[in-house]
C-alpha positions, 0 to 999 in steps of 0.5 A: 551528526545530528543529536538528540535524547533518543539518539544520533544519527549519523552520515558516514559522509556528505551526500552526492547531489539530494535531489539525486539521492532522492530520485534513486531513493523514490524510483525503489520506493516506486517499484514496491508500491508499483507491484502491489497492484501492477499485477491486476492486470495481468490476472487473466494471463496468468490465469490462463496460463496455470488454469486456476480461478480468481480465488487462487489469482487473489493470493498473488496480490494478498500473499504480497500486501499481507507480509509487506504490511506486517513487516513495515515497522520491524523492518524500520527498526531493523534498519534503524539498528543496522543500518539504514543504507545496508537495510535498503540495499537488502531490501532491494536485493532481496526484491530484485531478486524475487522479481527474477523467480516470480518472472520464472516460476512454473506454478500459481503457488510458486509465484505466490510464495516468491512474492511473498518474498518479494513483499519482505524486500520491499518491507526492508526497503520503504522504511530505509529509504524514507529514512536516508531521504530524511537524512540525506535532504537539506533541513530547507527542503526535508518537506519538500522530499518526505512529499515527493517520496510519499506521492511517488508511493501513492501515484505507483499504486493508481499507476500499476495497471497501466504499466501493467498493461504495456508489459503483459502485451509482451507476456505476464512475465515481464510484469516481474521481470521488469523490476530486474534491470531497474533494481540492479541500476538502482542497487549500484546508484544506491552504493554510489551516492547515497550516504551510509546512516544509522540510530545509534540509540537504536539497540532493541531489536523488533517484535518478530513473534508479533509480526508473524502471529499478524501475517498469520491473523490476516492470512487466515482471514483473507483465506477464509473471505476467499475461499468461502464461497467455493468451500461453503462458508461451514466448511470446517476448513473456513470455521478452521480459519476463523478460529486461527485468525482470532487465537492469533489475533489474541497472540498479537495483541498479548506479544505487542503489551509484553515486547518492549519494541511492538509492532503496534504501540498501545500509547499510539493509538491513544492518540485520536487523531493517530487512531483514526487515521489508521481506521480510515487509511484501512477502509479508504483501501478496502474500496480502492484496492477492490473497485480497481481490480472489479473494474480491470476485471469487468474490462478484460473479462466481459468486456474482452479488451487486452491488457494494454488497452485496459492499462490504458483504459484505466489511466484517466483515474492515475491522471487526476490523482497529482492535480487533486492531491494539490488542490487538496494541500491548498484546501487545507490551509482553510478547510480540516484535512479530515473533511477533505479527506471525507469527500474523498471517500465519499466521491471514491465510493459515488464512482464505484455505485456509478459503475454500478447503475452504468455498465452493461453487456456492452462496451459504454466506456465513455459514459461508465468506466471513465466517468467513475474512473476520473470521479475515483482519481479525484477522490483518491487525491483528495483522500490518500495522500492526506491520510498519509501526510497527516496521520503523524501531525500529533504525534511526538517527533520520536514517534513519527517514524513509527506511526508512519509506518503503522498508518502505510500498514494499515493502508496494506491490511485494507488493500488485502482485506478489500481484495479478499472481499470482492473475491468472497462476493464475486466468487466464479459466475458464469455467463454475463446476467450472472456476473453482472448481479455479484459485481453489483452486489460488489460495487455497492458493497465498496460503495458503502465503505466508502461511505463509512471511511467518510464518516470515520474522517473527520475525526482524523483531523489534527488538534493544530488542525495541520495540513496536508504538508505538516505530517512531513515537516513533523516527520522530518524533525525526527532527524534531531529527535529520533529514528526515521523508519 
């Protein structure tokens, strides 16, 4: 038992072998992270199939990223009160089972809403899981396992497509189906080796009001970015949407001052190098959520390849991302993480304005896509996991948990909010001069994003000027002083 001021965390009994526990911790973490993007490539299928446009498709990725980033820090604090073990075996249940429905489901607005509840096991389960890693690891080795958790995490999402791929060869279906057999193995190791824990100290229970005024702040967003150029961007409908997304963006921020446990801290964001990693987290998403899907799309739609070789078409970028998320932990030691971070960006959005000037009619794929897909790869592991890792270096060990949750949302909020912007720009061309002008108008778009995630870097840097590796030494220390989320 480990105590502390803030409260006690407690194993019901010694853990199996960890690194056993942290594979089966780290392969669920895998699944969610995997699902927010593994279904990019099965768009034209599933499209095909219900015979709806990309502005309908979008929801499937957004209704997810939307819910799952909103229910991040309550779930952890649920998890922490209830327990942490129970939490995630919820949570992966929960997942598992959706995964079924939305494999079955007969309509684009069903699977819409059994991926929502997708996203809230999966939202129960991240914090969970990061959690009984931290309990469950040796004190010598809780670094080591925080990094191999968060890299799981990070290299799932750039993975997505290819694993996508493979499995929409068979049907789309099985982009979900998948998760079945996985979870329930999962589900059973979970029960059988990993050690029950909880907070003792943990006793309020989250703000649900202002998690629910949030999904609904960005979901009347995205809605009206996605359907504004099919509606008409006057459209009451659209003027409609703004007006929700402000009156409950207003009701969030009230909710959060009043609740004694909010889903955002104001004392966090008084921390500069908190606050901004969290603004660089969003903007670094919005380009790398948009430009992936632009890029799958480009392939399937104008370039007419399958969904297997696009999945692996796109795999060379995946590829680069562990090797650099390495070269950028060593840089760290002589180099501030937040300029690091910042030619991340910047080599991120280079890739998105070289797709632009390369592509045309024809399938180029030596000399475009892959070019930008292996200088995107490498920008993501000079970026992301950085972001990621250092967010919480200044941060009190007791707040650890929760600014990493915090920074995980706001990593989700761009995913979506990016999605839903290449949507409003690229809306529904017809023939390829058309859609050759609204990607480019989306790639430089992203581009300069990109550009402006690379400026709000810097100020990321820690005061300790801390490494990629200290966040999870930081994190870690809330074992002893605090609630893991």
């Amino acid at each position: 038992m480990a105590k502390s001021s803030q409260g006690q965390v407690q194993a019901s009994r010694p853990a199996h072998h960890p690194n056993l526990v942290l594979f089966v911790l780290c392969l669920a973490a895998f699944m969610a992270s995997l699902d927010v993007f593994i279904v990019n490539v099965a768009f034209e299928d599933i499209g095909h199939d219900f015979r709806v446009q990309l502005s309908d498709l979008s929801w499937i990725l957004n209704a997810y990223t939307i819910i799952y980033a909103a229910l991040l820090v309550p779930a952890g604090r649920i998890a922490d009160r209830f327990g942490r073990k129970g939490a995630f075996m919820v949570g992966l249940g929960l997942f598992t089972a959706a995964s079924a429905a939305c494999a079955a489901t007969d309509g684009v607005w069903w699977l819409v809403a059994f991926r929502g509840v997708q996203s809230v096991g999966a939202a129960l389960l991240t914090p969970a899981s990061l959690g009984l890693v931290i309990g469950a690891a040796p004190a010598e080795h809780r670094t080591r396992s925080v990094r191999i958790w968060a890299a799981s995490g990070a290299f799932a999402a750039a993975l997505g497509p290819v694993i996508g791929g493979l499995l929409v060869e068979a049907s789309w279906r099985w982009v979900f189906l998948v998760n079945v057999p996985v979870g329930v193995a999962a589900l059973v190791a979970t029960a059988v080796i990993v050690p029950r824990m909880r907070i003792e100290a943990a006793k309020q229970l989250p703000d649900a009001l202002g998690a629910m005024l949030l999904i609904v702040a960005i979901g009347a967003l995205t809605l009206g970015l996605v359907q504004g150029t099919d509606w008409g961007w006057t459209d009451p409908r659209i003027l409609a949407a703004w007006a929700v997304t402000l009156v409950a963006l207003c009701g969030f921020l009230i909710s959060s001052s009043r609740h004694s446990a909010p889903v955002i801290d104001a004392a966090l964001l008084r921390v500069r190098t908190f606050t901004w990693s969290n603004v660089t987290a969003l903007l670094f998403s919005v380009p790398f959520a948009a430009a992936l899907l632009a890029n799958i799309l480009w392939l399937q739609q104008i370039w007419h390849y399958s969904a297997v070789r696009t999945g692996f078409a796109v795999a060379g970028g995946p590829a680069l991302v562990p090797p650099f998320t390495l070269l950028a932990h060593r840089l760290a030691h002589r180099i501030p993480i937040g300029w690091i971070v910042a030619v991340g960006s910047v080599m991120y959005g280079a890739s998105t304005l070289y797709t632009s000037l390369t592509v045309t009619a024809h399938p180029n794929y030596a000399t475009s896509i892959l070019p930008s897909l292996l200088l995107g790869g490498a920008g993501v592991g000079f970026a992301l996991p950085a972001i990621l890792s250092s967010a919480t270096t200044d941060l009190q060990p007791a707040q650890s948990a929760t600014g990493s949750a915090i920074v995980n949302m706001s990593r989700q909020l761009g995913t979506a909010l990016g999605v839903s912007i290449f949507v409003a720009i690229v809306g529904n061309p017809v023939g390829y001069q058309a859609a050759h002008s609204v990607f480019q108008h989306a790639w430089w778009t992203l581009a300069a994003v990109g550009v402006v995630a690379a400026v709000a870097a810097p100020a990321m840097t820690p005061k300790s000027r801390g490494t990629a590796s200290s966040a999870p030494a930081q994190a870690v220390s809330e074992d002893k002083a605090g609630s893991p989320t």
